[in-house]
MARSE-166928 format. One record per residue: x, z, y of N, C-alpha, C in turn. Coordinates in steps of 0.1 Angstrom, whole numbers, plus 2048, in hexadecimal, padded with zeros to 3 digits. Example, Ala and Ser with C-alpha at 12.3 -4.5 7.8 and 13.67 -1.06 7.14 Angstrom:
BEGIN
88484E7C787B84E7D388484E7DF/8808477EA8898477F588184F800/
//
This chain:
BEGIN
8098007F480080080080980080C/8057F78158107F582580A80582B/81480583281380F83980D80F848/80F80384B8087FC85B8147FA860/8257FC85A82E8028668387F3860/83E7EF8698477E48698537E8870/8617E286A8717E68748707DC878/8737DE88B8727D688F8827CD88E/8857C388F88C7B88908937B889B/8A67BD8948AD7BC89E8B57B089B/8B87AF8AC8C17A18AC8D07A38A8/8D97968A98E47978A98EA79A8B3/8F67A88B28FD7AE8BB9017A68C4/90B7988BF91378F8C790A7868D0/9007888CA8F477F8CD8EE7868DF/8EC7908D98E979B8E68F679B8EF/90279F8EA90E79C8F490D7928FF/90C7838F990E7788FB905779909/8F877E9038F077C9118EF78391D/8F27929188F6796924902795929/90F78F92691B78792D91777B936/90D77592F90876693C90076D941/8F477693C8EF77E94B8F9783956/90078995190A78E95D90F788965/91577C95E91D77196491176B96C/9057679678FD7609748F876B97E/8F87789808F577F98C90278098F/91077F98E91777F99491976E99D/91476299791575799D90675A9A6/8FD75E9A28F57609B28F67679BD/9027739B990A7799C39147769CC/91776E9C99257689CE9277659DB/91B7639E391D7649F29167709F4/91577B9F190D7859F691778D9FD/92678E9FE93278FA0392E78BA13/92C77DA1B92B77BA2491E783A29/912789A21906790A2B90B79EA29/9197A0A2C9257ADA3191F7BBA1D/9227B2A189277BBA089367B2A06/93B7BA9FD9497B69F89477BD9E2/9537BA9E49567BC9D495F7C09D3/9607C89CA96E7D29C69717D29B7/97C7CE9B697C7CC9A39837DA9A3/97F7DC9979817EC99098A7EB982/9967F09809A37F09759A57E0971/9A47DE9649A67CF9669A37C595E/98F7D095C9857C595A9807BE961/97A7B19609747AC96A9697B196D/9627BC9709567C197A95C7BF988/94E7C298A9527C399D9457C999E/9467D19AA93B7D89AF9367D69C1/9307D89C29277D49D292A7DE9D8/9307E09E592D7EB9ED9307E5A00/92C7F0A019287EEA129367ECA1D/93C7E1A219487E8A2E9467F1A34/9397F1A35938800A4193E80CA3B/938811A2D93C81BA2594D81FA2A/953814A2695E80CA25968814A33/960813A3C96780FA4B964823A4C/957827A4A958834A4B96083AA40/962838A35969840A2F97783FA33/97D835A3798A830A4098C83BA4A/98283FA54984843A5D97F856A5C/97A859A4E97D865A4C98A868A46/99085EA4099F864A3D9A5864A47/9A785CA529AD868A5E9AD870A61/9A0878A5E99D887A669A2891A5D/9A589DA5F9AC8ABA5B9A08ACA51/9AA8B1A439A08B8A3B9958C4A3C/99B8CFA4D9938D6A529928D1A60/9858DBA5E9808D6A6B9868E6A73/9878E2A8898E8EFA8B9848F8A8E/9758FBA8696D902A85973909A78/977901A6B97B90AA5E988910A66/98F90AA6A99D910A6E99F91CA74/99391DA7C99692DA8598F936A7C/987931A7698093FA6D989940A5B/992935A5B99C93DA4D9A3945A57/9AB942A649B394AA6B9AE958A66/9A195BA6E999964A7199896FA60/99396BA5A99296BA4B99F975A41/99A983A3F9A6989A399AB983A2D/9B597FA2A9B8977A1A9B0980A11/9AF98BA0B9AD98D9F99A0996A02/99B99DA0B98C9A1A0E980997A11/98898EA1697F982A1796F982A24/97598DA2E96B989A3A97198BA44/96A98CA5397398EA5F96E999A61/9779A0A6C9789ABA7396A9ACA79/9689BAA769559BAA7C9599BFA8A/9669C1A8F9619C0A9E9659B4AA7/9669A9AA296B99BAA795E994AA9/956997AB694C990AB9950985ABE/958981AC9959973ACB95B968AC4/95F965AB496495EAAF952955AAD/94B959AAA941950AAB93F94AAB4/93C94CAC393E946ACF94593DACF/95193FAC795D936AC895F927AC2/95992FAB4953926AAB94991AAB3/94091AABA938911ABF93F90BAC6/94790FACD952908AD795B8FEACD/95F902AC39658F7ABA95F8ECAB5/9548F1AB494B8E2AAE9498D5ABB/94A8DBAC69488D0AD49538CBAD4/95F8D5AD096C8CEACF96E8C2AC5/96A8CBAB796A8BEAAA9678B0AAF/9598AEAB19518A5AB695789FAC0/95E8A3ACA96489CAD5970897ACF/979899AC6987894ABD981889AB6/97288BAB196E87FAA396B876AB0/96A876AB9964866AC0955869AC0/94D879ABE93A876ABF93A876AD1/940881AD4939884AE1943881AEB/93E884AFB948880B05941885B11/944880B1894188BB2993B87CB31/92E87DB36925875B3C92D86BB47/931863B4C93685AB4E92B85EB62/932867B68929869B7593686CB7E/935861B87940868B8F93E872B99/933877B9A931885BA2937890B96/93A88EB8A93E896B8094C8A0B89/952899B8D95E8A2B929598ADB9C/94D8ADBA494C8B8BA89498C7BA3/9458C6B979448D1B8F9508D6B84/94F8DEB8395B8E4B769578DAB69/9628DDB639608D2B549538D7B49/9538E5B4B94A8EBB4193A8ECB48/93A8E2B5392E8E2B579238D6B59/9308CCB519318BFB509268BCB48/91C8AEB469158A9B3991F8A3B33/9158A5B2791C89EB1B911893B14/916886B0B90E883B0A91587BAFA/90A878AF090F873AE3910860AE5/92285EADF921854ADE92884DAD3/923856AC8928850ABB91F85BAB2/914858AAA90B85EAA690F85FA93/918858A9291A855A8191A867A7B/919866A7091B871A6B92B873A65/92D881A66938885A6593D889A55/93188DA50935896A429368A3A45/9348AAA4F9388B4A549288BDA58/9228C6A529168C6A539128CCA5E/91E8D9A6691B8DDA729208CFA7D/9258C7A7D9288BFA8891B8B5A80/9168B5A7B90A8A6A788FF8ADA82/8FF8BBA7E8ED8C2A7E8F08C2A91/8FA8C6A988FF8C7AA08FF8B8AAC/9028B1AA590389EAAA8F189BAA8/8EA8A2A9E8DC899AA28D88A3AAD/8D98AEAAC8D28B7AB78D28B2AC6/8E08ABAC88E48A9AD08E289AADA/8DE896ACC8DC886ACC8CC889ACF/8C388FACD8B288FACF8AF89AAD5/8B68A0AE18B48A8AEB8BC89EAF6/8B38A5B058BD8A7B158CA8A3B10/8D089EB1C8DE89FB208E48B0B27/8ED8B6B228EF8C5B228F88C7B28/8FD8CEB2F90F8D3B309128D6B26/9208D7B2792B8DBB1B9258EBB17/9258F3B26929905B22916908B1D/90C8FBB209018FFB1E9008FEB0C/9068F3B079068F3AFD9088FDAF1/915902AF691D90BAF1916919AF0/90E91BAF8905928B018FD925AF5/8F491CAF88E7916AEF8EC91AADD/8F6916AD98F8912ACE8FC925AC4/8FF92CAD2904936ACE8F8941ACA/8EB93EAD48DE943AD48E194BAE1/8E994BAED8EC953AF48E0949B01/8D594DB048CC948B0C8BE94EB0F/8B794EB198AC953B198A294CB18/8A093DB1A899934B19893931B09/88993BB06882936AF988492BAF5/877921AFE879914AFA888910AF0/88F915AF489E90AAEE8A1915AE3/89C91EAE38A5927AD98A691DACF/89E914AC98A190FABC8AF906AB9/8B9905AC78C78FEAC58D0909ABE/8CB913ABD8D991DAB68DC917AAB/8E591AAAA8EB917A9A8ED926A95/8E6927A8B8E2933A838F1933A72/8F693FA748FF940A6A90A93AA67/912938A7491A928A6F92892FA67/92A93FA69934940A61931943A56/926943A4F923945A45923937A3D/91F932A4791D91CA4392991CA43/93391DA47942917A4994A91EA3D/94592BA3995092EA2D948929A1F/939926A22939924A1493A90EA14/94090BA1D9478FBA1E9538FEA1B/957906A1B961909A1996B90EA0C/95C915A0795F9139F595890B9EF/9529039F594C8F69F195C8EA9F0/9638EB9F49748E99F797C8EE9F2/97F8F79EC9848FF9E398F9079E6/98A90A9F49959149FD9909219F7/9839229FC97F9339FB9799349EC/9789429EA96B9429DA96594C9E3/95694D9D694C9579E094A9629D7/94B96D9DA94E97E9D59429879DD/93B98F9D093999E9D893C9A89D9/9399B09E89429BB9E89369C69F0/9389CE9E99339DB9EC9379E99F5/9309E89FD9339EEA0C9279FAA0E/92EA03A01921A10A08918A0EA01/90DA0CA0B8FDA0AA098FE9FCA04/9039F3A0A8FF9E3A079099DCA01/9059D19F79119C79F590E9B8A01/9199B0A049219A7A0D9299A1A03/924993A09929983A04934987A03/943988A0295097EA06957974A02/95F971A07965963A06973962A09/97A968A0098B96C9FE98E95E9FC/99A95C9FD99F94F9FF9A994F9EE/9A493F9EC9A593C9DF9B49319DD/9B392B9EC9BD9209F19CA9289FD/9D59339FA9D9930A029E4926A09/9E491C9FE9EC912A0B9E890FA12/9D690FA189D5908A219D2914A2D/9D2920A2C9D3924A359E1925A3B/9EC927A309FF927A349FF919A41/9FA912A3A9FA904A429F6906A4E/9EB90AA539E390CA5D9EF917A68/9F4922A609FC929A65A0A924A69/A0E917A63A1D915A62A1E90BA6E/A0C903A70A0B8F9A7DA0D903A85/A0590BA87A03914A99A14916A98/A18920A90A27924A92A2F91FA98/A2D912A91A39903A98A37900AA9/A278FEAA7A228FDAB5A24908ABD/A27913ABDA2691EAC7A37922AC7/A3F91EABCA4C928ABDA52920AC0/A55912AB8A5E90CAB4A65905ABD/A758FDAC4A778F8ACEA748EEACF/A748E5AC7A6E8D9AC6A628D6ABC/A568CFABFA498CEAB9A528C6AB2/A4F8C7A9FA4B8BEA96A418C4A8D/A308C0A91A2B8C6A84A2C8C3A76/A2C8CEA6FA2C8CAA62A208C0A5B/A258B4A55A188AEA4DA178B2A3F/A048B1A3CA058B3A2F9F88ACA2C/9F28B5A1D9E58ACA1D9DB8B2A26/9DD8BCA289D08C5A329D48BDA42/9DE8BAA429E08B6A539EA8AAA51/9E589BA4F9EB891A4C9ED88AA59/9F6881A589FE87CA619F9875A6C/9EF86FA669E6866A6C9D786AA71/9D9875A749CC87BA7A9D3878A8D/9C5873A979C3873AA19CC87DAA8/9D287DAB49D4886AB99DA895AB6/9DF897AAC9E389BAA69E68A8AAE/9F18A8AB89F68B6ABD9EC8BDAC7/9E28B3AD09D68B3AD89CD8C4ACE/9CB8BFABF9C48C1AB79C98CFAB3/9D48D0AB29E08DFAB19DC8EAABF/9DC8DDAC69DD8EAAD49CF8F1AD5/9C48E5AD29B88EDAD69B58FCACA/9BB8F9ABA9B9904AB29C090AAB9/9CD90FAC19D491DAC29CD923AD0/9C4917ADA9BB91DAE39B0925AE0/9A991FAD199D923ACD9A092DAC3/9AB92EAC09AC938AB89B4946ABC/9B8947ACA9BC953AD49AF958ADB/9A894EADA999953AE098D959AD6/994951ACC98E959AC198F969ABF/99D96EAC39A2977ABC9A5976AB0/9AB96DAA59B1969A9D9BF963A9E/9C5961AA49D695FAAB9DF969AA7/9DA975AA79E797CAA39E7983A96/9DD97AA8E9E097FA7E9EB972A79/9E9966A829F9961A7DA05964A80/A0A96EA8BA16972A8EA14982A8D/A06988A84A09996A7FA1899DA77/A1E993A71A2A999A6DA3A991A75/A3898EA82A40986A88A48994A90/A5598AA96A5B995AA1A53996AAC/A559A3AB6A519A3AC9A4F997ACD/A62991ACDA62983AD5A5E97BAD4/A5A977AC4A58967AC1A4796EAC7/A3E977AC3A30978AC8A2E977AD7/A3597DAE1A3B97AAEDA3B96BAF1/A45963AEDA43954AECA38950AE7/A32952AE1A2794BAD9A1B94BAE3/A1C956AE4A0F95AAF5A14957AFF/A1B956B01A2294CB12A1D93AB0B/A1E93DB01A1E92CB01A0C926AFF/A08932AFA9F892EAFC9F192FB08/9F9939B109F393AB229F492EB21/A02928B26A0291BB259FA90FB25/9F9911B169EE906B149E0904B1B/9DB912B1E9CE917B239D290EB32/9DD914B3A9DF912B429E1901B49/9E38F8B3E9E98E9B3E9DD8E0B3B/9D48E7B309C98E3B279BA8E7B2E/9B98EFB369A98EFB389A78E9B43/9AE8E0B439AE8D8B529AB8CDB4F/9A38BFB5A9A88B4B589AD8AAB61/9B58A3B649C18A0B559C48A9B56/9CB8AAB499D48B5B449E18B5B4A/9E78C3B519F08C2B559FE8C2B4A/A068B9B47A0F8BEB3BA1E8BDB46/A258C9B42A308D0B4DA3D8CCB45/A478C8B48A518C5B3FA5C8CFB45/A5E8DBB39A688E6B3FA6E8EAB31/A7B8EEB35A878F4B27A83901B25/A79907B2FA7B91AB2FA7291AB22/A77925B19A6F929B10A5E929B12/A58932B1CA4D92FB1CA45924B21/A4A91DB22A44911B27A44903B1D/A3A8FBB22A398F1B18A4A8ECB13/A4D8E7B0AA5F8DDB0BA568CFB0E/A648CDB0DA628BCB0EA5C8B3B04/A5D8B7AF8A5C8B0AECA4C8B1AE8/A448BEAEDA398BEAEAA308B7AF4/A368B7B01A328AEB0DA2E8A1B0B/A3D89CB03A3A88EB02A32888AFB/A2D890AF0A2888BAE8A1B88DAE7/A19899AF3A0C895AF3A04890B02/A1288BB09A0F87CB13A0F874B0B/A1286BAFCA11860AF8A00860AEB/9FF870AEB9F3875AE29E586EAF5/9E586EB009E086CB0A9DF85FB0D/9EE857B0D9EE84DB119E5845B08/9E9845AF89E283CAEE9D4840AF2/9D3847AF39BF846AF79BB848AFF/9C083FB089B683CB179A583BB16/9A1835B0A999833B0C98C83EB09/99684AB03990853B00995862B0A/992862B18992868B23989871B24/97E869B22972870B2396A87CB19/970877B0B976885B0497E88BB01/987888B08997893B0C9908A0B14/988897B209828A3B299768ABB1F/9708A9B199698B2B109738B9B09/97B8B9B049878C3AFD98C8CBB0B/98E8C8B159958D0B249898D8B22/97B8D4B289748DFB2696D8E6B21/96F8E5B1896F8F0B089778FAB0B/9858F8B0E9948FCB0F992906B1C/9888FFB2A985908B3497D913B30/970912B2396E91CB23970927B1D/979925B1498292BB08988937B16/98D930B1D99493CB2898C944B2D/986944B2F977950B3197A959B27/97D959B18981964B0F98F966B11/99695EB159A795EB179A496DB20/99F968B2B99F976B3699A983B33/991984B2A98998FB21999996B1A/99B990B149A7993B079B499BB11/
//
């Protein structure tokens, strides 16, 4: 007696090969100008596939490998960050303040933002300047993305209103909703999303508390071995590596603003905590300095041999870090007045 049930009938393997090899081969011949409506092809080891993908992709991923593996928002808060406790000092209120001040800075180095093109702009201080977005791409960076649309679908703002806004320091309801809520909390856990920090709990009394001990320290040594060079050394060469590669923009511009943002932080002197008097001495004569050269614009750069003063070597290089980007003036001056208001804590300290 049948059972009702039949095997169904398979074909020959080579048979099936065969066809999907001329399938392939004819969607790759109906592809073959899809190249000119801006796709390309990439062969992969050294079969013949090829795959479709976007130049744009292409051109952005290009132009994130220039940029530092941190951002100088992560930077001031590993500073900040005890190695094996894994939080900051609970009486270091400024460093959040600070922290928003770096993201205007980020943003102004990636090419988003820039200072409103108004020639009545010179009559006011820099930090009282508009700002306005003119490069809206995304970054990968989730506080500078959330930060670039807010900015992009709101007013035209000042610099120090931003910064104000962003901190939640305002009385105007209406806007309360620009704060950025928890960003060091957002920044360490991107940061073991990175494989700098791990996340730990720790029991304090009554309550247990996240931390976030550091898992990576070369990259904070690194972090420490830039400023050092920058603040002691008689001649600038910074050290390159993979955290701070050669070919990042502006490079020493980008040094100076961390050792401003990070003395305003109150995080500066956990990297020369086990240094001599003098070299700490020097090190703070050379950050006045910068405060003093840098919250201006243009920037005034001083060419002098005396220990506390700028040398020559870091001068020049960062007149030729100036000259290459004329065309980026307009966010030079958004890093100056970032830099102006960072001194408002310089004077506190």
């Amino acid at each position: 007696m049948s059972s009702g049930l039949s095997r169904r009938r398979v074909g020959n393997s080579n048979l099936n090969g065969s066809v999907e090899t001329s399938q392939f081969s004819n969607y790759q011949e109906k592809n073959l100008n899809s190249a000119s409506q801006g796709l390309e092809y990439h062969n992969f080891d050294k079969v013949d596939h090829k795959v479709v993908c976007d130049p744009l992709d292409i051109m952005e991923d290009q132009e994130r490998s220039k940029q530092p593996c941190l951002t100088l928002m992560e930077e001031v808060l590993l500073l900040g960050l005890k190695d094996k406790q894994g939080y900051l000092p609970f009486w270091n209120d400024s460093i959040s303040y600070i922290l928003r001040g770096c993201i205007i800075l980020e943003l102004a180095f990636r090419g988003r933002i820039q200072m409103c093109r108004d020639s009545l702009r010179r009559r006011y201080p820099l930090s009282e300047c508009l700002i306005e977005v003119v490069n809206d791409k995304v970054t990968g960076e989730v506080l500078l993305d959330e930060t670039l649309k807010m900015m992009k679908t709101s007013e035209k703002m000042t610099i120090s209103s931003w910064v104000n806004l962003m901190s939640g320091e305002t009385w105007n309801f209406m806007k309360i909703g620009y704060q950025l809520k928890q960003v060091r909390e957002r920044l360490a856990k991107g940061l073991v999303d990175k494989g700098i920090l791990r996340t730990e709990k720790r029991n304090f009394l009554l309550f247990d508390m996240t931390t976030h001990p550091i898992s990576n320290n070369m990259v904070k040594d690194d972090i420490r071995n830039r400023l050092i060079v920058m603040l002691t050394a008689p001649t600038i060469v910074l050290p390159n590596s993979v955290f701070f590669p050669e070919t990042i923009p502006m490079k020493h511009l980008r040094v100076i603003s961390l050792v401003c943002a990070a003395y305003a932080a109150n995080v500066l002197e956990n990297v020369f905590s086990f240094s001599d008097y003098e070299i700490r001495e020097r090190a703070f004569n050379r950050v006045d300095e910068f405060f003093r050269d840098f919250s201006q614009w243009p920037f005034t750069i001083k060419y002098s041999s005396n220990i506390g003063c700028m040398n020559s070597s870091l001068a020049n290089v960062v007149a030729e870090e100036i000259c290459g980007g004329k065309d980026k003036e307009l966010q030079l001056e958004v890093v100056a007045a970032v830099l102006q208001i960072f001194t408002r804590f310089d004077c506190i300290l």
